[in-house]
One Martini backbone bead per residue (centre of mass of N, CA, C, O) as a GRO file, in nm:
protein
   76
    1UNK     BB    1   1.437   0.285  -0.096
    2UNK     BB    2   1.238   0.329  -0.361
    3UNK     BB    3   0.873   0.354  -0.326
    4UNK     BB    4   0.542   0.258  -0.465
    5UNK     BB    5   0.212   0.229  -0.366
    6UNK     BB    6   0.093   0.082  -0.610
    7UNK     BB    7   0.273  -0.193  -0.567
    8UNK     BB    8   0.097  -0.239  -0.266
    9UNK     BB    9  -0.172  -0.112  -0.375
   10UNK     BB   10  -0.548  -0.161  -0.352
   11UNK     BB   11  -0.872  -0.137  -0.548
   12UNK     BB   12  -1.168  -0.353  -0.498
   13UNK     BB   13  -1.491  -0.414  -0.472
   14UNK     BB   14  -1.451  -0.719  -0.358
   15UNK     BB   15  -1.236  -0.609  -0.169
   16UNK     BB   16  -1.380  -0.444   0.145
   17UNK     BB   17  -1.563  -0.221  -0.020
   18UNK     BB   18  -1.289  -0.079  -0.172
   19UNK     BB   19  -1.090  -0.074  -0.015
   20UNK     BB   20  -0.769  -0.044   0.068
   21UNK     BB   21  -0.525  -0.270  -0.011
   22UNK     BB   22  -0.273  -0.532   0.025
   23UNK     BB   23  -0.176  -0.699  -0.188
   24UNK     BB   24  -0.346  -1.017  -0.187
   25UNK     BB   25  -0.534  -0.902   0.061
   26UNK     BB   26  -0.768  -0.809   0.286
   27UNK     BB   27  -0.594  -0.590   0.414
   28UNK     BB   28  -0.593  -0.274   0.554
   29UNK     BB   29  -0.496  -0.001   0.561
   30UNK     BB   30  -0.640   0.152   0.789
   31UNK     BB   31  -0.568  -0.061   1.000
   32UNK     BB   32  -0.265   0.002   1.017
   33UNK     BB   33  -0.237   0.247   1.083
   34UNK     BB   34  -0.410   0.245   1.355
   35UNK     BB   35  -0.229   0.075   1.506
   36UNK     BB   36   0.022   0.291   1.463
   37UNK     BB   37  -0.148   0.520   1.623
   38UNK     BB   38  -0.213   0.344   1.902
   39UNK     BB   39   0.126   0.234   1.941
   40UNK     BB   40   0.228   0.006   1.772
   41UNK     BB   41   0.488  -0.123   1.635
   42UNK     BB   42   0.650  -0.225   1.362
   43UNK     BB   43   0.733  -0.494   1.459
   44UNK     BB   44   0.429  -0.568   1.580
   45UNK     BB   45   0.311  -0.570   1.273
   46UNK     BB   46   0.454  -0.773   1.168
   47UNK     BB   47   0.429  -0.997   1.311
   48UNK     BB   48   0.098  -1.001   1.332
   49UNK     BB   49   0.130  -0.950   0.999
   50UNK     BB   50   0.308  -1.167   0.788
   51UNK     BB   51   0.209  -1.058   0.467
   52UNK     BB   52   0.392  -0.834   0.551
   53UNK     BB   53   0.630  -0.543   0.540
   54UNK     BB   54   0.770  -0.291   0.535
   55UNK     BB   55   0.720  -0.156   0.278
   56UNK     BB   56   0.396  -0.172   0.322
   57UNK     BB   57   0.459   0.034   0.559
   58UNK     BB   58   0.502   0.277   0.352
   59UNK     BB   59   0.313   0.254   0.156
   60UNK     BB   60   0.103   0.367   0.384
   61UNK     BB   61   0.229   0.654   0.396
   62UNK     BB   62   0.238   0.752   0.108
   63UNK     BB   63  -0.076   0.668   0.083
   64UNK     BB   64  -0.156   0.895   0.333
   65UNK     BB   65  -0.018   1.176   0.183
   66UNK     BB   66  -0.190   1.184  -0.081
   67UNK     BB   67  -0.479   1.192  -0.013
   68UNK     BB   68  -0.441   1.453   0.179
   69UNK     BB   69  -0.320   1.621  -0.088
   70UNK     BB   70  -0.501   1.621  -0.236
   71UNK     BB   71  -0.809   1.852  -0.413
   72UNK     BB   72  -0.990   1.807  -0.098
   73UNK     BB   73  -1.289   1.849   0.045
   74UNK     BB   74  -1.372   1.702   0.388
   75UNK     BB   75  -1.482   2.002   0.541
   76UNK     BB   76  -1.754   2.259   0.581
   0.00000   0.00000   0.00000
């Protein structure tokens, strides 16, 4: 299945201070990445975080490919 980041994911100044995060939560993606990234498994991710699917783990993976190809220098 096809899906869109934008979907998933959501930027408001209220929530975060302006982070992205998972449409409807508190959650950032940054921080699930984080998990990720650590080692923590897709499973053990969903279990930890019952507000999340499967989706929005790949959403998270989708947005942070988006961001990377930027046309954005961010080391000088």
């Amino acid at each position: 299945m096809k899906i869109k980041w934008q979907d998933y994911i959501e930027e408001r100044k209220e929530v975060m201070m302006g982070k992205p995060v998972f449409k409807g939560t508190r959650l950032t993606v940054e921080h699930i990445l984080k998990e990720l990234g650590t080692g923590m498994s897709r499973e053990e991710v969903l279990a930890g975080y019952p507000q999340i699917t499967s989706e929005h783990l790949q959403a998270a993976l989708l947005y942070s490919a988006a961001v990377i190809g930027m046309d954005e220098t961010i080391y000088v």
